[in-house]
Structure formats: C-alpha cells, structure tokens
C-alpha positions as protocol buffer text, in pm:
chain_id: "A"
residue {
  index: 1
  type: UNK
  ca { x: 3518 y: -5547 z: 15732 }
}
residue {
  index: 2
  type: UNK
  ca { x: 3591 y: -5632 z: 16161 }
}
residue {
  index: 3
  type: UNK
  ca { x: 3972 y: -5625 z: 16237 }
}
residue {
  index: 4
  type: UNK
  ca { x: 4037 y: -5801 z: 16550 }
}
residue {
  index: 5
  type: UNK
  ca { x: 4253 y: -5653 z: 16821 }
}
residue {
  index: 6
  type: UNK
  ca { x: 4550 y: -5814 z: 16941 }
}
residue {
  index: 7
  type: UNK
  ca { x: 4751 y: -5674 z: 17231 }
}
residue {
  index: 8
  type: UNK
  ca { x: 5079 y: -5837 z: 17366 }
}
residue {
  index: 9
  type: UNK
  ca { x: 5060 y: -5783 z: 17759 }
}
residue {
  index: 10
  type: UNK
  ca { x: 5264 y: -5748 z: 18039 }
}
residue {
  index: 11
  type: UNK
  ca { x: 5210 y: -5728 z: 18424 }
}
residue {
  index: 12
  type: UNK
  ca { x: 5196 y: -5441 z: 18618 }
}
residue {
  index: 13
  type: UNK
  ca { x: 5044 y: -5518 z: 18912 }
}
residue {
  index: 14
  type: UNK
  ca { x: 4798 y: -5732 z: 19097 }
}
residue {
  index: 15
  type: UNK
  ca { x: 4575 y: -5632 z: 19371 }
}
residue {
  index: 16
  type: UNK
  ca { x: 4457 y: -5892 z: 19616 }
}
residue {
  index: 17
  type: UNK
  ca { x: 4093 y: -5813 z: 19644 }
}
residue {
  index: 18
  type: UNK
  ca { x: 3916 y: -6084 z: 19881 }
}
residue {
  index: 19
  type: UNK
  ca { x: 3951 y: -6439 z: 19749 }
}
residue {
  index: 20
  type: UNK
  ca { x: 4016 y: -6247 z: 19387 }
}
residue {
  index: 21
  type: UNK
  ca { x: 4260 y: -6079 z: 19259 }
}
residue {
  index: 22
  type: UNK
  ca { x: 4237 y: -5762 z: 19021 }
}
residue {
  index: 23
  type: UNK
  ca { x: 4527 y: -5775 z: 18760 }
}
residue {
  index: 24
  type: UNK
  ca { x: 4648 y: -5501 z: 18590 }
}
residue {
  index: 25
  type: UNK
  ca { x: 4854 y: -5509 z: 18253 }
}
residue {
  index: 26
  type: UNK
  ca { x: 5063 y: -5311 z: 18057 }
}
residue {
  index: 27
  type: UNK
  ca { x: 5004 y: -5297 z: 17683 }
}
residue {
  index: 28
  type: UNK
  ca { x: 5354 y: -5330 z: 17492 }
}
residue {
  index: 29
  type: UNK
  ca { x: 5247 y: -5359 z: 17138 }
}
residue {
  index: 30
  type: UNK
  ca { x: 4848 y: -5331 z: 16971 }
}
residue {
  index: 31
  type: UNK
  ca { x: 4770 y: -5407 z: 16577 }
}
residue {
  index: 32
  type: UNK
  ca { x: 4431 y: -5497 z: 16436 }
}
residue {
  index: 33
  type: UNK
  ca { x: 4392 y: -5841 z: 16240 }
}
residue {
  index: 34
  type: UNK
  ca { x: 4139 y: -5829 z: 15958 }
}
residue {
  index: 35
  type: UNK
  ca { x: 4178 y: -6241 z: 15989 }
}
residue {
  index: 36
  type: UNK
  ca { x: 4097 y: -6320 z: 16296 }
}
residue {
  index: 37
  type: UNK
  ca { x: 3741 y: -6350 z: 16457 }
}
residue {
  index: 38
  type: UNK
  ca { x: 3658 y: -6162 z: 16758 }
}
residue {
  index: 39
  type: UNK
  ca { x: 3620 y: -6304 z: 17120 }
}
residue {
  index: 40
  type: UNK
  ca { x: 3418 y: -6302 z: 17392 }
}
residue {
  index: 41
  type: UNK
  ca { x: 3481 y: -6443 z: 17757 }
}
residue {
  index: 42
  type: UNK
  ca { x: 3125 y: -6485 z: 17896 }
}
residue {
  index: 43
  type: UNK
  ca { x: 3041 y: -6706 z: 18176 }
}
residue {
  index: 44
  type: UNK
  ca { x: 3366 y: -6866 z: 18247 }
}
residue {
  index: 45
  type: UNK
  ca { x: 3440 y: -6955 z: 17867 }
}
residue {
  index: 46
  type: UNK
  ca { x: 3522 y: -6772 z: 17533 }
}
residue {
  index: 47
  type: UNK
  ca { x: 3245 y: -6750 z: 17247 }
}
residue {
  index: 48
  type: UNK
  ca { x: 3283 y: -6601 z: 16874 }
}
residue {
  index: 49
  type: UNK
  ca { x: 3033 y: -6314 z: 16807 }
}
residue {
  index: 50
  type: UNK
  ca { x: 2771 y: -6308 z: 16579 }
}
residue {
  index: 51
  type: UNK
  ca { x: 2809 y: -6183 z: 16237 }
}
C-alpha cells in the first residue's frame, strides 16, 4: 500500500534569484494519507503516477 504525504507549509524566506525566485518553506505539520494518490509537477502541470 502508497501513503501519500501531506505537509502544511509556511514561508520562510524567498530569495530573488534573476527573474525567479527560490522559496523556502517551513514544514508545520506532516502525516501520510493511504487515500490519496501521489503527485507529480512535471512540465508546468501536475500528473498522477503510475501504478
């Protein structure tokens, strides 16, 4: 069985880094959900994985 991470996020910082910007997060709280389907982001869109 896959359990699906879920993280609940805050920001710590973000670093200006040419026309980008490099964010950095805190993690606050983490659990694994053996409902959910995993997720990819992958050329500027999210995907499921394979099974």
């Amino acid at each position: 069985m896959r359990s699906t991470p879920v993280f609940v996020c805050s920001l710590h910082d973000e670093i200006r880094a040419g026309d980008r910007s490099i964010v950095l997060v805190r993690i606050d709280e983490f659990e694994l959900s053996p409902d959910g389907a995993p997720l990819v982001f992958h050329r500027s869109g999210y995907h499921t994985l394979a099974r």
